[in-house]
C-alpha positions as CSV (number, residue, x, y, z in Angstrom):
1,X,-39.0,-24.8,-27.2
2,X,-37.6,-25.3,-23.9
3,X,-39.5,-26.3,-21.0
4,X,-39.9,-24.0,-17.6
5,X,-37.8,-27.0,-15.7
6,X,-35.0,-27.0,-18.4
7,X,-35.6,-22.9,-18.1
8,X,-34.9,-23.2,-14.3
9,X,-32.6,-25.2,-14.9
10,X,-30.0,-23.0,-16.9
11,X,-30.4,-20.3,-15.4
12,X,-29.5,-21.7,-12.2
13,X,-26.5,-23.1,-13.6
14,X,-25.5,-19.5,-15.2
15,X,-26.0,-18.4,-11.3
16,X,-23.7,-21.0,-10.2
17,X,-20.8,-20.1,-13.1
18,X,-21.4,-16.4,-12.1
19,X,-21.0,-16.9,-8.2
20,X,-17.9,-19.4,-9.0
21,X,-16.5,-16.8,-11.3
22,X,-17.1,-13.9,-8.6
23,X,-14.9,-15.9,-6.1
24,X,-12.2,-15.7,-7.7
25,X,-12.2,-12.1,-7.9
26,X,-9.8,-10.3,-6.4
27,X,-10.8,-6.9,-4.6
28,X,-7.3,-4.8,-3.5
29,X,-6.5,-3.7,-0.1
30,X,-5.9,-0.1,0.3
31,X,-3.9,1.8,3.3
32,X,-4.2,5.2,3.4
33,X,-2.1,7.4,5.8
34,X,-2.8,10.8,6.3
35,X,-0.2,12.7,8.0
36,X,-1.2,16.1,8.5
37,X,1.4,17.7,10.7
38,X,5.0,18.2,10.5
39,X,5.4,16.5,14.1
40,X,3.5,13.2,12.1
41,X,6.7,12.8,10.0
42,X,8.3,10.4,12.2
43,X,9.3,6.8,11.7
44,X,6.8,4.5,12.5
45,X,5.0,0.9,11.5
46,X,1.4,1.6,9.7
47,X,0.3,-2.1,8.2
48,X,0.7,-5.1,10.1
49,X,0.2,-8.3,7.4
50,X,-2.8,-10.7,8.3
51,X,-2.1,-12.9,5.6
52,X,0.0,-12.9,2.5
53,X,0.0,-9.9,0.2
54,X,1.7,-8.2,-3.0
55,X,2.3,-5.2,-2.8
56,X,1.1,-3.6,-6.0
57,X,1.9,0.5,-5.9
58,X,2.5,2.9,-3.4
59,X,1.4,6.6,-4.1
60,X,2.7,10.1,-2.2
61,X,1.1,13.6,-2.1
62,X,2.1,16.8,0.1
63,X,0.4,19.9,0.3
64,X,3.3,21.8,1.5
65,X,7.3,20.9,0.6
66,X,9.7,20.6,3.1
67,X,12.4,23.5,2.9
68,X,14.3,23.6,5.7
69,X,16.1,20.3,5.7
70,X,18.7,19.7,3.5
71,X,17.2,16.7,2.3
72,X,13.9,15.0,3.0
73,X,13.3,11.8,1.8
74,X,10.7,8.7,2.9
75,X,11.1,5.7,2.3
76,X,8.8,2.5,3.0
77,X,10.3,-0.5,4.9
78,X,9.1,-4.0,5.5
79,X,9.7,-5.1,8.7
80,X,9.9,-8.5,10.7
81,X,10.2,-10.0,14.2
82,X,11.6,-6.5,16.3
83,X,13.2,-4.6,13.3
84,X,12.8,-1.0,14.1
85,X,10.7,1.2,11.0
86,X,14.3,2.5,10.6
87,X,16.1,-0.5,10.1
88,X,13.6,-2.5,7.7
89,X,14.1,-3.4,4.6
90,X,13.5,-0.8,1.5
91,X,10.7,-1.9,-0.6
92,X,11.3,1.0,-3.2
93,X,13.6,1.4,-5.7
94,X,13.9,5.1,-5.2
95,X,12.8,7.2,-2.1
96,X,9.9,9.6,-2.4
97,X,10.9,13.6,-2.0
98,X,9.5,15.1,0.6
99,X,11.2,18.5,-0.9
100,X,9.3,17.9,-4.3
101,X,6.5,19.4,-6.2
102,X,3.8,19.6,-3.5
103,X,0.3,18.6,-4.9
104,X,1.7,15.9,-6.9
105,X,0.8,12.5,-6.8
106,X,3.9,10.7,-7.2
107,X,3.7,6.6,-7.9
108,X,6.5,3.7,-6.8
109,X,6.6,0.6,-7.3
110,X,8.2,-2.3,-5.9
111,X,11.5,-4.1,-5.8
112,X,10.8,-7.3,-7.3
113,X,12.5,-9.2,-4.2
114,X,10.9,-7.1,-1.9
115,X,7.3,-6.8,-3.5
116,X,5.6,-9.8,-0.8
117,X,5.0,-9.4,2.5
118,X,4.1,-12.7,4.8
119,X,1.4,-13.1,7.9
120,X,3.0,-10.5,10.6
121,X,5.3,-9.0,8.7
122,X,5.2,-5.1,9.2
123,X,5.3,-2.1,6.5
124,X,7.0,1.6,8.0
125,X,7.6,4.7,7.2
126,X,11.2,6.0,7.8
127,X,11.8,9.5,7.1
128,X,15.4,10.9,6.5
129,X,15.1,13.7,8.8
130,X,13.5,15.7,11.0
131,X,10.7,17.5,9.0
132,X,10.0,21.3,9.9
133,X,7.3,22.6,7.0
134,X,6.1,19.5,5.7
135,X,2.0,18.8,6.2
136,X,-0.7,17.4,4.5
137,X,1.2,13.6,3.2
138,X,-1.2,11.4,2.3
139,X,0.0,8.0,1.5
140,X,-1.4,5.0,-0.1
141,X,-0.7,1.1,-0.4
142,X,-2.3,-0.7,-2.4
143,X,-2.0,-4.7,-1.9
144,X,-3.0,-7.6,-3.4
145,X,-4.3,-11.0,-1.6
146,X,-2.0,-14.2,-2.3
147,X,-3.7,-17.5,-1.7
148,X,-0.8,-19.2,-0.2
């Protein structure tokens, strides 16, 4: 039978492999815009990059579809230096429609060669057009910490 030093002992080593293990744990970062207005549909940066990050997903939702424009589409940009929202570069293989299904979560993900972003770099939103009857967008990031 073990003694209450070797006792101590181990457990304080299984206390040490489980706060190790914990460390290394990655929890993701989430943005969430909500853009509840048809006058919020403009193109504008939402995530400035603190440090390095994957982007992992990004997911859309309307409560109301856009009708009036011939096309509505958004599209999220990653920006550096002084690039305008509108002039980034696309992250998504395929815009979201804004003239879709509304109350449907729709999920992108990534280009591969676009999928990082670096300390400062910016993510946008550019819209297509102006938007007349679209309200209630709620987007969300979700991003993933690199140890770089």
């Amino acid at each position: 039978m073990p003694t209450t030093e070797e006792l101590q002992l181990t457990l304080r080593e299984h206390r040490h492999d489980d706060l190790t293990s914990r460390k290394n744990i990655k929890s993701p970062v989430i943005i969430c815009m909500n853009l509840s207005l048809a006058t919020d549909m403009i193109d504008k940066n939402i995530f400035i990059a603190d440090r390095s990050y994957k982007i992992k997903e990004i997911k859309e939702v309307h409560t109301t579809a856009e009708t009036t424009a011939a096309t509505l589409t958004l599209d999220i940009k990653k920006c550096t230096g002084t690039t305008a929202p509108a002039s980034g570069t696309t992250i998504l293989s395929s815009t979201f429609n804004m003239k879709g299904v509304a109350n449907t979560i729709v999920s992108k993900f990534p280009i591969d060669t676009q999928y990082t972003l670096a300390k400062d770099d910016r993510l946008a939103l550019d819209f297509s057009a102006a938007a007349t009857e679209l309200v209630g967008v709620v987007i969300i990031i979700v991003l993933e910490t690199l140890n770089v």
